[in-house]
Every structure is written in C-alpha cells, then in structure tokens.
C-alpha positions in Angstrom: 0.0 0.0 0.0 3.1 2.5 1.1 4.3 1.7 -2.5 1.1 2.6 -4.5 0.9 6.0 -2.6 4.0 7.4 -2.6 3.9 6.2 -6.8 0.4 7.9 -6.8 2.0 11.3 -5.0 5.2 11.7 -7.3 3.0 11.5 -10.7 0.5 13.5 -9.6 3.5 16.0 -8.9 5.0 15.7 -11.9 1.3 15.8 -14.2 2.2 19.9 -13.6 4.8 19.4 -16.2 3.8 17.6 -18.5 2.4 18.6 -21.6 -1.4 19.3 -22.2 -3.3 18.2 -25.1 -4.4 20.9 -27.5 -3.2 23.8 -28.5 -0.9 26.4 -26.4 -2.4 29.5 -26.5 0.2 33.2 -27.9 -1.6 36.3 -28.2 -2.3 37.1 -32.4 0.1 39.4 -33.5 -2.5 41.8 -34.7 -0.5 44.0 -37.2 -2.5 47.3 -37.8 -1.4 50.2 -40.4 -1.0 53.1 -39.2 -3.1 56.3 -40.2 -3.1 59.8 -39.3 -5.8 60.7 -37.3 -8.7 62.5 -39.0 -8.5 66.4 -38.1 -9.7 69.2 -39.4 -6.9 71.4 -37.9 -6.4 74.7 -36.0 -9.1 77.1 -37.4 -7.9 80.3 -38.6 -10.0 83.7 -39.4 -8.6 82.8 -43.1 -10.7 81.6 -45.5 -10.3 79.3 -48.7 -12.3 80.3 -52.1 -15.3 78.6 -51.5 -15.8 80.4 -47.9 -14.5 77.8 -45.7 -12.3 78.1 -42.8 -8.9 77.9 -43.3 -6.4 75.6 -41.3 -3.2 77.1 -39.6 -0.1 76.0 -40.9 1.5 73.9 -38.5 3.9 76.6 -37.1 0.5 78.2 -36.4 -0.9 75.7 -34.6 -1.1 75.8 -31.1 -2.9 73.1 -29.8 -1.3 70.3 -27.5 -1.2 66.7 -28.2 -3.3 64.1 -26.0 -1.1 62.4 -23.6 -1.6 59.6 -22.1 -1.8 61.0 -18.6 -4.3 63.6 -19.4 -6.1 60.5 -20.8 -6.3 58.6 -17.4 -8.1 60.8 -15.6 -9.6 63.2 -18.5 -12.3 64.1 -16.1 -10.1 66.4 -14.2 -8.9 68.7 -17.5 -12.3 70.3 -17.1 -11.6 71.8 -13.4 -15.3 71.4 -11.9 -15.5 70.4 -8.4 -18.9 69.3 -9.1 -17.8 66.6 -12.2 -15.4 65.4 -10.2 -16.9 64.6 -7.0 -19.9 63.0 -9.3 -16.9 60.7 -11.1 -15.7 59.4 -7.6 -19.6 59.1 -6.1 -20.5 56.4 -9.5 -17.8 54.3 -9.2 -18.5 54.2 -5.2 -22.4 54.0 -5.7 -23.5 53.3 -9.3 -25.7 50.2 -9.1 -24.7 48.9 -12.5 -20.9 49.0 -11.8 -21.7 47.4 -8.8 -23.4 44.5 -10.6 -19.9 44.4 -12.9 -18.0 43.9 -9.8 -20.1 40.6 -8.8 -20.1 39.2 -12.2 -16.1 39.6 -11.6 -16.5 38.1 -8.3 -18.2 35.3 -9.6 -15.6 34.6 -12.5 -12.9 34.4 -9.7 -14.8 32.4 -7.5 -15.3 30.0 -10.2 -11.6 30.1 -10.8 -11.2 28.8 -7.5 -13.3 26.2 -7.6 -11.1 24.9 -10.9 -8.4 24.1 -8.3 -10.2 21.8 -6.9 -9.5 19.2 -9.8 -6.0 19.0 -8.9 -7.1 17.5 -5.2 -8.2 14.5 -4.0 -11.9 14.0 -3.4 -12.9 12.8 0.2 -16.5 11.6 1.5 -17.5 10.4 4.5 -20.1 8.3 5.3 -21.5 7.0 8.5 -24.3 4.4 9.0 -26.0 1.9 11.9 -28.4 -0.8 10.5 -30.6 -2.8 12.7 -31.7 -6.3 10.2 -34.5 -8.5 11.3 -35.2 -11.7 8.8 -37.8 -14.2 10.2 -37.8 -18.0 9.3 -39.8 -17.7 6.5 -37.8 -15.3 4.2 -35.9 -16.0 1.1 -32.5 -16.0 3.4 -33.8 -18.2 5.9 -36.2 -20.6 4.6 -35.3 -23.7 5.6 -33.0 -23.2 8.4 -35.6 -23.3 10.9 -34.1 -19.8 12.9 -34.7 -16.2 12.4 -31.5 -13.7 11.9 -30.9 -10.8 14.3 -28.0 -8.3 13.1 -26.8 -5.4 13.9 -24.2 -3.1 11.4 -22.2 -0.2 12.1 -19.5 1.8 10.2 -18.1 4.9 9.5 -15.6 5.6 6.8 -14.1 7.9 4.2 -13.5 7.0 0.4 -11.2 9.4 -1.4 -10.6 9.4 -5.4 -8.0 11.1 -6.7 -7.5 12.1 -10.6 -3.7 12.2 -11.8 -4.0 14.8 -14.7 -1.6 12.9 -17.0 -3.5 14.5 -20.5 -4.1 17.6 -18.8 -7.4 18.4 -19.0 -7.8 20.2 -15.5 -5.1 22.2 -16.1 -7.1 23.6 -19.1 -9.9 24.3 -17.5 -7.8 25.7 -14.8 -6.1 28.0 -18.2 -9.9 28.8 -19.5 -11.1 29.7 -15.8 -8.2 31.8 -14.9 -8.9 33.4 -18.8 -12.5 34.6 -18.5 -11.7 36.0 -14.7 -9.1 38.1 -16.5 -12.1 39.4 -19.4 -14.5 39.6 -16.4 -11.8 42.0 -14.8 -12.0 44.1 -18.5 -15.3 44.2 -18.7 -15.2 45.9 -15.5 -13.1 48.2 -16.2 -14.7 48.7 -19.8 -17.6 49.4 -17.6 -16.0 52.0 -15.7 -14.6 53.7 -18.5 -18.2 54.2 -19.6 -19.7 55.0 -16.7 -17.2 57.7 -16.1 -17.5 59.0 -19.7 -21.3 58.8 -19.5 -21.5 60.7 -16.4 -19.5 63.9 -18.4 -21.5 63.5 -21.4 -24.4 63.8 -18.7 -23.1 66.9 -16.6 -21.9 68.6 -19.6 -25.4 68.1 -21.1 -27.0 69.5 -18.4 -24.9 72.6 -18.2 -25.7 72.8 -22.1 -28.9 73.2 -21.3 -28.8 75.6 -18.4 -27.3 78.0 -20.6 -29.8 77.1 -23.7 -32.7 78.5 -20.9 -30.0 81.3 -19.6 -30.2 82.1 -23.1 -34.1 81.7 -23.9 -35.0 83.4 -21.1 -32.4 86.4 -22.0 -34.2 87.1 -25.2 -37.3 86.7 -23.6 -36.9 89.4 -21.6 -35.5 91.3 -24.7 -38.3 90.5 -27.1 -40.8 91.8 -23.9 -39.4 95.5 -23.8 -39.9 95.7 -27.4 -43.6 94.0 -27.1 -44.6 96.4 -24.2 -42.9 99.5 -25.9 -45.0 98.9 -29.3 -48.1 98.0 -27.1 -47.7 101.0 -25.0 -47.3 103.1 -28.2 -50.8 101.5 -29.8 -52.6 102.1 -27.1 -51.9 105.5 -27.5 -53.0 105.9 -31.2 -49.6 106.2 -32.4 -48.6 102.0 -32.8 -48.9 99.5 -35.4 -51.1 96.7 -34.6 -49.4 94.5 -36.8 -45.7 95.3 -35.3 -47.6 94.4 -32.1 -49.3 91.3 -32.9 -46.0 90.1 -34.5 -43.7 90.8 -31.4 -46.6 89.1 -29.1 -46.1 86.2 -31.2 -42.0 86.4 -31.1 -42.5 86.6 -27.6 -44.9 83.7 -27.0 -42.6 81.4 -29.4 -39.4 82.2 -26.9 -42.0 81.2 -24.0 -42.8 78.1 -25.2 -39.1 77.0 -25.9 -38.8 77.2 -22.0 -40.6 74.5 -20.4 -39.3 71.8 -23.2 -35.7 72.7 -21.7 -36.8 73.0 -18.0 -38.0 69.3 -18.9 -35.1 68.3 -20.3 -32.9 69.6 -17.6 -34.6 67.9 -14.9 -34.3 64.3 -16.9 -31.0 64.9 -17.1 -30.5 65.9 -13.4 -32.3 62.5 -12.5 -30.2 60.4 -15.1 -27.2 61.9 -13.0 -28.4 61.0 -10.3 -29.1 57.2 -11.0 -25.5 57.6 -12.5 -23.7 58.4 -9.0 -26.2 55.8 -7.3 -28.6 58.2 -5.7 -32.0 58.6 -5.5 -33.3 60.9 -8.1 -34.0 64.4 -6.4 -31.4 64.2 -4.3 -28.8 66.1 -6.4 -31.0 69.1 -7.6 -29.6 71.3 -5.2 -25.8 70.5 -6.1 -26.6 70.8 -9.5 -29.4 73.8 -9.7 -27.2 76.9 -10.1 -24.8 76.6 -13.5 -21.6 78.7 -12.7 -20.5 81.4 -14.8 -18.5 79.4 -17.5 -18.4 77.5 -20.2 -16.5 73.8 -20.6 -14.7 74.8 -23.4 -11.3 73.4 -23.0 -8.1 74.6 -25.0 -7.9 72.5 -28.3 -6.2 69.3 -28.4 -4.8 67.3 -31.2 -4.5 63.8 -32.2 -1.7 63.1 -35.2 -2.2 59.3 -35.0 -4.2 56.8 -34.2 -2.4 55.2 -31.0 -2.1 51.8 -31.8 -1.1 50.7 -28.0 -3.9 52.5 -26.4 -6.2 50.1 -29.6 -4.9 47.1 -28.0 -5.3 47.6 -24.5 -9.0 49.1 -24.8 -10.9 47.5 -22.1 -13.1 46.1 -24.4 -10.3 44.5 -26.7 -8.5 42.5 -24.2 -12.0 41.3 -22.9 -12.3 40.2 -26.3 -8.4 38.7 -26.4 -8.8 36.9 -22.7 -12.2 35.4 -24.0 -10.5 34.1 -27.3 -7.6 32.5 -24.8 -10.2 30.9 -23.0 -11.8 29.5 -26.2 -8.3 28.4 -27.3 -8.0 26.4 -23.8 -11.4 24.7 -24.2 -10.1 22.9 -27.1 -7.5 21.2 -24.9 -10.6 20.2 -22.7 -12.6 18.6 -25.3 -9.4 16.4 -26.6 -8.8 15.5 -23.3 -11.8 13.3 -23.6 -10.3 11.0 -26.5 -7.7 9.9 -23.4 -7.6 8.0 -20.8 -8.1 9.5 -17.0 -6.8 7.9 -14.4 -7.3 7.6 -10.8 -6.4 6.3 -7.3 -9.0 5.5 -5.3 -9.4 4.9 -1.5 -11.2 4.1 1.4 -10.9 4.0 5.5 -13.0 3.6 8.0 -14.5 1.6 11.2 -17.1 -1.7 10.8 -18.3 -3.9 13.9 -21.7 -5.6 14.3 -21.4 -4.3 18.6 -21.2 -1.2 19.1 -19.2 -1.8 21.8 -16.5 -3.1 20.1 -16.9 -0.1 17.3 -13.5 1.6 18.1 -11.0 -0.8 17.7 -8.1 -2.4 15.4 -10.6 -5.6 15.0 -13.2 -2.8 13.3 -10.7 -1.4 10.8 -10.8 -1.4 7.3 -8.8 -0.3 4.5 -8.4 -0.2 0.7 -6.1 1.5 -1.8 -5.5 1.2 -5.7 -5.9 2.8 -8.8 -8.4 2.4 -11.9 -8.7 3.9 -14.9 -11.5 5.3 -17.6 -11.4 5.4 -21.4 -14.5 6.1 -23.4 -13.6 3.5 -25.9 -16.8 4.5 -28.0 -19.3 7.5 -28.0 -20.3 7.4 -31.5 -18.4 10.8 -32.7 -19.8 12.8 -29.8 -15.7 13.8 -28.7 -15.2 14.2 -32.5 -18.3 16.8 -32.4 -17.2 18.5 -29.0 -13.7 19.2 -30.6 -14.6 20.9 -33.9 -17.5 22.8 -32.2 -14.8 23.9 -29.4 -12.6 24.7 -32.7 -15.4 26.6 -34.6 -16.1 28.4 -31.5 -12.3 29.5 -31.2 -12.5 30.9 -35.0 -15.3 33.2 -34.1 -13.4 34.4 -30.6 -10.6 35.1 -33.1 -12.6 37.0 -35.8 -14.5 38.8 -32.5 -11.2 39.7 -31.1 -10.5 41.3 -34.8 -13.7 43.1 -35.0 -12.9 44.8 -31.8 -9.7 45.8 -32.6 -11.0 47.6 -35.7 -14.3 49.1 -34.0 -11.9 50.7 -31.8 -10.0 52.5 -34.7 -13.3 53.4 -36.2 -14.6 54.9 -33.1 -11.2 56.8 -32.2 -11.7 58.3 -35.7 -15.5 59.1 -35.5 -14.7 60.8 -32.2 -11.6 63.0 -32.8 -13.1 64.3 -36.6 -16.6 65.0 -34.8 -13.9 66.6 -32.1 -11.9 68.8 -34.2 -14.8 69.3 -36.5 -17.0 71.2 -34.3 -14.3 73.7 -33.6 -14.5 74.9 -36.9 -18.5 75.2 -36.7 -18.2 76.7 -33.3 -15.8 79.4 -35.0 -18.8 80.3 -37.7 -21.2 80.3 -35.4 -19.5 83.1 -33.4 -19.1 85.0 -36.1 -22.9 84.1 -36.6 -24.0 85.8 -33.4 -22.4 88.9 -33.9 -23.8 90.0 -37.2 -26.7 88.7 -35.7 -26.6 91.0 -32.7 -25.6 93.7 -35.0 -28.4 93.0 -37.0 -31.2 93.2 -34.0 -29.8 96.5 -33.6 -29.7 97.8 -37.0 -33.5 96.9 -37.9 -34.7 98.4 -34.7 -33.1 101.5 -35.7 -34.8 101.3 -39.3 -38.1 100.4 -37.9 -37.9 103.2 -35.4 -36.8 105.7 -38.5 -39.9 104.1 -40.7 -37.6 102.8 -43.5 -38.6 99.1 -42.3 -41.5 97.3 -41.3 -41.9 95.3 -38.1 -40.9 92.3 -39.7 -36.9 93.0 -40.4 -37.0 93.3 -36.4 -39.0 89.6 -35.8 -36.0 88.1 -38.3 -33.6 89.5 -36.5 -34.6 88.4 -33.5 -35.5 85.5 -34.1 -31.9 84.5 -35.9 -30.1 86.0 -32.2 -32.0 83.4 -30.2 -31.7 80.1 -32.8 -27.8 81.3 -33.2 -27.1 82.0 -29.4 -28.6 78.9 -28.5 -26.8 77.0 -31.4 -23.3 79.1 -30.2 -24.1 77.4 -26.3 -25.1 74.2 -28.2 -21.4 73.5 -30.0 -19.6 74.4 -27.3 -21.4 72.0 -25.3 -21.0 69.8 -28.2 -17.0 70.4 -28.5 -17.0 69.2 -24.3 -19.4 66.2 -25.1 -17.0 65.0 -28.2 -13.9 65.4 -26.0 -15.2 63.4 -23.0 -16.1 60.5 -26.6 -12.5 60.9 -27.6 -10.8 59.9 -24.0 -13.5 57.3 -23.8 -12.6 55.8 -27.2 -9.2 56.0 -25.7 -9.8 54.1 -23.0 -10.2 57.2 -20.6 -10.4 56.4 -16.8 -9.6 52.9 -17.1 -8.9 51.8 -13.2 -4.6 52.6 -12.4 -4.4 48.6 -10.7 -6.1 47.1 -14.5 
C-alpha cells in the first residue's frame, strides 16, 4: 500500500509538467497600419475660395497633443468640483458597476473552484443498520431460525485524478482566462460609466445655458412687445408690429418648459449615475456657474495603436479568445484516458461496543482507470465545435480591434470638426446682434416694417442657443474621444 501512494504522489506532482493536449495559446500578433488621425486642424480667421475656414499652418498651430496622462483621468482637465466629485460618487455607488464587480466576483470564485481538480476527493459516510429476517424469508427458509443483526460503520472513500492528459489544467487555463475578461469588462464598464456621467453633466450645463439664453431674449423681445403695445394704445402703434412681437415673444415662452424638462431628466439620469436617488442632487446641481467647458484645443496626429490594444473592451475580447483556445485542450482530453487512485478508511463492527478498535478497521487503496472506448463521434463533435467556437473568438477579437480605430476616428473628426462650426457660429452671433440692432433703428426711423426686427430676433436666439449648443458639443466630443481612448480605465487594470 506504502508503494502505491507514494507512486500515486510523485506522478500526480509531476502531471504539472507535463504537456497538455491541444493547443498552447500566444496572443495574435494583430499588425494594424498606421493612419493619421482625422483632423480638421487649428481654425484660422482665413478663409479658402469657397468660404471655408482655413487651417493654420502647423507653425501656427497651437494646440497640445493628447497624452496619455491627461487620458487617465480626463475628467479632471475640465476643473469642476462638481464633475469630479460625481466621477468618484459612481464608481462608489453606481448600481450597474456594482453589478460588474459581482459578475467579476463570480468569475474568480469559479476560478477557485477549478483548483479543486487537482485534489483529492474525500467523502465520508456513516451508518447503523438494525436487520431482522424471520424463518420464513428468502434467506432463511429452511433453516428453521430467524436472523438478528446489527451493522455499524463509519468511513471515508477518497478518489484522486492524476491529470496525466491535462485536462484540469485547461480548464484551470480557461477559468483563470475569463476571470481576466470579467476584470475588463469591468473596467470597460467604468470607463463608460465615467464618460457617461461627463457627457451627462456637460449636457445638463448645455442646457442651463440654452434657458439662460431663452430666457435672456425673452426678456428682450418683452421691452420691445410692451414699448409697441404701450405706443398703440396711444394711437400712435402699429397693430401688426404688435401682434407680430406678441407672437416672437410667446414662441421664446414656449421654448422654456421643453428645456426646463429636459434639464430635470438629465439631473435625474445623474443621479441614477452616481447611485442616488433621483431628487437628491438638484440642489448641487441647480445653479450653472458662470463658464463655459470649453477646453483649449487638443490634437490627435495618430491613431495610437497601444492604447487600440489595450482598450478595455479588446483585451475582454483577447482573454475570452484565450479561454476559447483552452477549451479545445478540454474537449481532446476526452479522447484519453483518465486515471485515478481510489481509497477508502474507516471503522465496521456488528457491537457497538467493540466499534472503536483495530478488530473494526478497514482499508483499501488502488488505482483504476477510464477510457470512453466508443461514444459514436460525440468527442469528434465537441472538438470541432470547441474549434469553430475558437475561430469566431478570433474574428471577434479582430472586430474589436478595428471598431476601436473606427470609433477613435469618428470621435476626434466629430472633435476637431465642431471647432471649426463653433468658429462660424461666433461670427454668426455677432452679425446677428448687429443686425437686431440695425432693424430696430430702421423700424424706429420708418424705413422698415416690423418684420426686419421679428428676423432678427428670431436669428439672435436660434444662433445663441446654437453658439451654447457647440460648445457644449466640442465638451461632449472630447469626453467621446478619452473614452474611445480608454479614458479612466482603473490605475491597478
């Protein structure tokens, strides 16, 4: 017996180096040609022949390249105490993370349990068993007697699986594989819940501004209103010029309760964000400070190809195709034998009182072995299925990779783009005030009708509120860019 289990322990030591069956996993070498970044460059007050905005020569241009520190924690570029102590509360408080950091839990757990292939299994068992057999059952017809016995035992049986083919160490390779994607997808989760809580506040701010802004004009478009009422009422007015201000001034009106509406959804989407319950952060968030979020202008010249491969979402994607790769080692492991040694110890006596002794001892030790000689091509099926499965992790881990390029282009031209409609649209509002205050002076003169003035102000508002809009818009982009990125992933990841 000595002999059997010390040559069970030194080959269930050396299984750890021996070779698995199935394929070793290496990372794909995912070559990726490089392409400068889309960007519409520095805007200039130049212009090109057919009226466009010129870009500044690259001595001229003065914006700073994206770095990856500034990418890390983007959130603080802006300077708001307010986004930043909403960035710390989510990932503290934000229900969905929190269900991320379970499911990660869970993966690891799982991982755990893995190990437990590589040790023996023991179960213990314990029994007493009173038997009664009169003369006239099958055991003792005949004999004339009844039988009287009494039975009782306790005992472990342990089996043991030496991985000689390896397939717990696979499944061990594929655990410890998807615990690693579980950790990505939480910090893929992060990175969007960060990013989603800036677009959010930034949003909200937008629209602050976008009632600032209504509610400016509207008290604008009144004084006029009032002075050309006033002035009919005294015989002296047009009644069209006053009919067509009350209008101007009932349309700004109406604009204002759509945004009120739309500022309170997105105060309660912030809310549910940072893991609070909606209401409770209208008072932090009711008074919109004096600013805008328009950062200095940044620059990408390349696509990064590092921060492409280590997007949360991309090693996910890589970690799950590992995992994939071990399974295939699993499912060959079934064409092999698996072999085992098997034991058993324990206490039997028919009197108790004798129950505890070396008389009621018993022991066994030895190994066996299963092979699944024939299963009719069900092994076969498990392994090309495992293989097909592999191919699609592969061409998944691919279609990440390049759904991250797109979407780091898409955000830095939407990014550098808006700067140049932002430009325009400043220029925009100033011809536009100038305007407001031109056809007041020709109405007031006679040489114009009411109308001129309802245009003009009409074209202030929808401009102003378009100016507040793309700056927003230039923020919101940003915050897409560092996200795309892979802004704010965790600094232990």
């Amino acid at each position: 017996m000595k002999k059997i289990t010390l040559a069970a322990a030194i080959l269930a030591a050396g299984c750890s180096h021996l070779p698995s069956v199935g394929p070793d996993y290496s990372e794909p070498d995912a070559e990726m040609e490089r392409f400068a970044a889309p960007d519409a460059g520095m805007p200039t007050a130049d212009r090109t022949a057919t009226g466009e905005w010129k870009i500044a020569d690259a001595g001229a241009d003065s914006r700073a390249e994206i770095s990856p520190d500034e990418i890390k924690r983007w959130w603080e570029r802006f300077d708001d105490a307010v986004l930043d102590s909403l960035v710390d509360g989510a990932v503290s408080n934000n229900l969905s993370f929190l269900m991320a950091q379970k499911r990660l839990e869970t993966s690891r757990w799982m991982l755990f349990g893995t190990y437990a292939a590589f040790l023996p299994r023991i179960d213990g068992s314990a029994f007493a068993q009173q038997t009664e057999k009169g003369e006239n059952t099958s055991a003792m017809w005949g004999t004339g007697r009844t039988l009287h016995r009494d039975i009782f035992s306790a005992g472990f049986d342990a089996t043991w699986e030496i991985d000689i083919f390896g397939g717990s160490r696979r499944e061990t390779e594929a655990a410890r594989a998807e615990a690693e994607a579980a950790a990505w997808n939480l910090a893929d989760a992060w990175v969007t819940l960060s990013s989603e809580v800036g677009r959010e506040y930034i949003m909200l701010r937008t629209t602050q501004q976008r009632i600032a802004v209504a509610r400016t004009n509207l008290v604008l478009q009144t004084e006029t209103y009032e002075i050309l009422k006033s002035r009919f009422d005294s015989g002296i007015g047009d009644e069209l010029a006053v009919s067509q201000s009350k209008y101007v001034v009932d349309q700004t009106l109406a604009r204002i309760p759509t945004l009120l509406a739309q500022e309170e959804q997105l105060k309660n989407a912030l809310a549910v964000l940072v893991g609070e319950t909606p209401g409770a952060l209208h008072e932090t968030l009711a008074a919109c400070p004096a600013r805008d979020w328009l950062t200095e202008p940044a620059k990408l010249s390349e696509i990064p190809l590092d921060a492409v491969r280590t997007r949360p979402d991309v090693r996910a994607a890589e970690r799950r195709l590992a995992a994939q790769v071990a399974r295939i080692g699993i499912a060959k492991s079934m064409w092999f034998p698996r072999f085992f040694v098997n034991g058993s110890l324990g206490l039997e006596s028919v009197k108790l009182s004798k129950f505890v002794s070396r008389d009621s001892f018993y022991g066994a030790i030895g190994p066996s072995v299963s092979w699944p000689i024939f299963q009719g091509g069900a092994v076969y099926a498990s392994v090309k299925a495992e293989e097909a499965k592999t191919d699609e992790a592969y061409l998944a881990y691919e279609l990440a990779l390049a759904e991250a390029c797109g979407d780091i282009r898409d955000c830095c031209s939407s990014y550098s783009q808006e700067y140049h409609r932002y430009q325009a649209l400043q220029g925009a509002v100033k011809a536009a005030k100038d305007a407001v205050d031109i056809s007041n002076d020709l109405y007031r003169n006679g040489l114009k009708d009411f109308t001129a003035v309802i245009d003009a102000q009409r074209s202030l508002l929808n401009l102003e509120e378009e100016l507040v809009i793309s700056r927003g818009d230039i923020a919101v982009n940003l915050i897409s860019l560092y996200k795309s990125l892979g802004g704010g992933v965790p600094e232990n990841m």
